[in-house]
C-alpha positions in Angstrom: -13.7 -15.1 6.4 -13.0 -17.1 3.0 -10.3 -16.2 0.8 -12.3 -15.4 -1.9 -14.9 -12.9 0.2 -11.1 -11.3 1.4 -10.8 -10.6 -2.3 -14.3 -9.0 -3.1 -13.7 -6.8 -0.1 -10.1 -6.0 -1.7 -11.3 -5.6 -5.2 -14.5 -3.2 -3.6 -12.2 -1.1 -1.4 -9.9 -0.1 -4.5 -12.5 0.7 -6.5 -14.5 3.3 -4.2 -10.9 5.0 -3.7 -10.1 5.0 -7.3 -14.2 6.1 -7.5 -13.8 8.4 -4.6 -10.4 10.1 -6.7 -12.3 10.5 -9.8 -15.2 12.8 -8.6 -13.8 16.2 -10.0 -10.5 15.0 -10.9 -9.1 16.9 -14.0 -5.2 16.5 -14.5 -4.3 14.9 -10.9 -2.2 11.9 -9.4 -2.8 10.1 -6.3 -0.8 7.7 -4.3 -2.4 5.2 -1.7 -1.5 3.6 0.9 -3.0 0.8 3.2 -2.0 -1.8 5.8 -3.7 -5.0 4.6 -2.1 -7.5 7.7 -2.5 -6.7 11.3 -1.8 -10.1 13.2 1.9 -10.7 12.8 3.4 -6.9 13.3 0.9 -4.1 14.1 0.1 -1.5 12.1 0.5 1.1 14.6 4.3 -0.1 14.4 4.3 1.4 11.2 5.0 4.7 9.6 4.8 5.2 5.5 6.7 7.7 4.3 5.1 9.1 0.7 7.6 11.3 -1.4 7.4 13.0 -5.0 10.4 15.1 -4.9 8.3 17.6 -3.8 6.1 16.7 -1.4 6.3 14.6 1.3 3.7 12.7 3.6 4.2 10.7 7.1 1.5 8.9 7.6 1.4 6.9 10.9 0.7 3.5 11.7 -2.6 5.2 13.9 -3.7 7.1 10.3 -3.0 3.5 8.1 -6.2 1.7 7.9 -7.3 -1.4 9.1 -7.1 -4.5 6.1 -10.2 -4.0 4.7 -10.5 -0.3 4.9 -10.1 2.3 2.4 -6.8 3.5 1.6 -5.6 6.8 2.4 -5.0 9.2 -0.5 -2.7 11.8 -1.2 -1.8 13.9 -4.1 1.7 13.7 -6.1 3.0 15.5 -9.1 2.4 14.6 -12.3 5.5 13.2 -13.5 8.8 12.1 -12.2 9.4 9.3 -9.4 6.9 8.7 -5.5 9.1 6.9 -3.2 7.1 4.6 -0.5 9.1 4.5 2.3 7.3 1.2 4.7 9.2 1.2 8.1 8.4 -1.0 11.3 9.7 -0.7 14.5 9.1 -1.9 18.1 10.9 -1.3 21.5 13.7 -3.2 20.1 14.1 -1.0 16.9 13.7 -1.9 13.5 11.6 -4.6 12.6 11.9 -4.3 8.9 12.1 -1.5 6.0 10.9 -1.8 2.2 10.6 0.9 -0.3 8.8 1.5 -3.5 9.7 3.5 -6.3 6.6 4.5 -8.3 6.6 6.3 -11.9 4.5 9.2 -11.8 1.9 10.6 -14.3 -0.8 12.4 -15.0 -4.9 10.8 -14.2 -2.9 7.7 -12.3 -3.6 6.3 -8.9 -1.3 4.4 -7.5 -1.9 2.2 -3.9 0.7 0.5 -2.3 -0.6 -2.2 0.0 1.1 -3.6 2.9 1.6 -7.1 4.3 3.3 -9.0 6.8 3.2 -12.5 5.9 5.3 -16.2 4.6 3.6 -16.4 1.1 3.2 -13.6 -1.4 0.2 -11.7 -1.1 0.2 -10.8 -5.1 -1.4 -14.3 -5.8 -4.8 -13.0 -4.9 -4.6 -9.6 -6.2 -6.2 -8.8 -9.3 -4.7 -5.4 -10.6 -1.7 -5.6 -8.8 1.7 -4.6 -11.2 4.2 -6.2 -8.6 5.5 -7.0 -5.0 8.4 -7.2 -3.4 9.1 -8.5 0.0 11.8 -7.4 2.8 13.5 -9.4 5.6 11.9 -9.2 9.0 14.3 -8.9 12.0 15.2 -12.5 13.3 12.9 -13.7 15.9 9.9 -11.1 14.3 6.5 -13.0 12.9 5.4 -16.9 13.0 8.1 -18.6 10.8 11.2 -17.3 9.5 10.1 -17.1 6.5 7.3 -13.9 7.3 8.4 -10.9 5.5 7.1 -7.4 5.1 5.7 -7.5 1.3 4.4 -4.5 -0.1 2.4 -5.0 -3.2 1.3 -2.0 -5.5 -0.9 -1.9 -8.6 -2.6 1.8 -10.6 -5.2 2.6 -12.8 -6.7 5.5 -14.3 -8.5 7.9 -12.3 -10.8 9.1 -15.2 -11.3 6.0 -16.7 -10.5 3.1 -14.4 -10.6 -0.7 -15.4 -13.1 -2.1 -13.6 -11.1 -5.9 -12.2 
């Protein structure tokens, strides 16, 4: 599949969620989360961790979507700090770990994408705020240089800009 057909799909998959959030959406804020790059570590390896202060959400590697997919959605406060907590693990234990902090507000979505690669998956995202990337336990992914990167981006819920 060509880079720049990876990118509609992208592009197309945040938009319906931040669509799919808007339908009846008053005073609300989301948080997403999806798992954009199976081949390196699988996603069922994973577990996302979604806090506000005041709730809390562990979402499996099983519930994460496949790249592609549409992000799962869950609701957070209004104001104040979400934490996404990314951790990977195998048999041998930790593979890597990478969190987010996220300022909350009102009519804001916020998704967090995950990746497992060498180069910086922000390059190709239109929307996105910022990325970070984590060290993979030695002997984990192709090269040494594959990290977990987790790249995050928001937009109204009411009134999204369209990318």
């Amino acid at each position: 599949m060509s880079e720049s057909l990876k990118l509609v799909r992208r592009v197309s998959a945040f938009c319906v969620g931040v669509a799919l959030a808007a339908c009846g959406a008053d005073d609300e804020a989301l948080i997403s989360v999806s798992y954009r790059s199976d081949a390196i570590v699988p996603r069922t390896q994973t577990t996302v961790i979604l806090s506000d202060g005041t709730r809390r959400y562990v979402i499996t590697g099983a519930e994460l979507r496949p790249a592609d997919g549409i992000a799962i959605m869950r609701p957070t406060a209004m104001s104040g700090e979400a934490k996404a907590n990314v951790s990977m693990s195998d048999a041998q234990g930790v593979i890597a770990t990478g969190q987010l902090e996220l300022p909350l507000m009102s009519d804001w979505v916020w998704g967090v994408e995950i990746h497992v690669d060498s180069v910086n998956p922000s390059r190709l995202c239109f929307g996105c705020v910022g990325s970070r990337s984590f060290p993979l336990r030695p002997g984990v992914g192709r090269t040494v240089r594959d990290s977990l990167w987790l790249t995050w981006g928001g937009n109204s819920i009411r009134n999204p800009v369209v990318y």
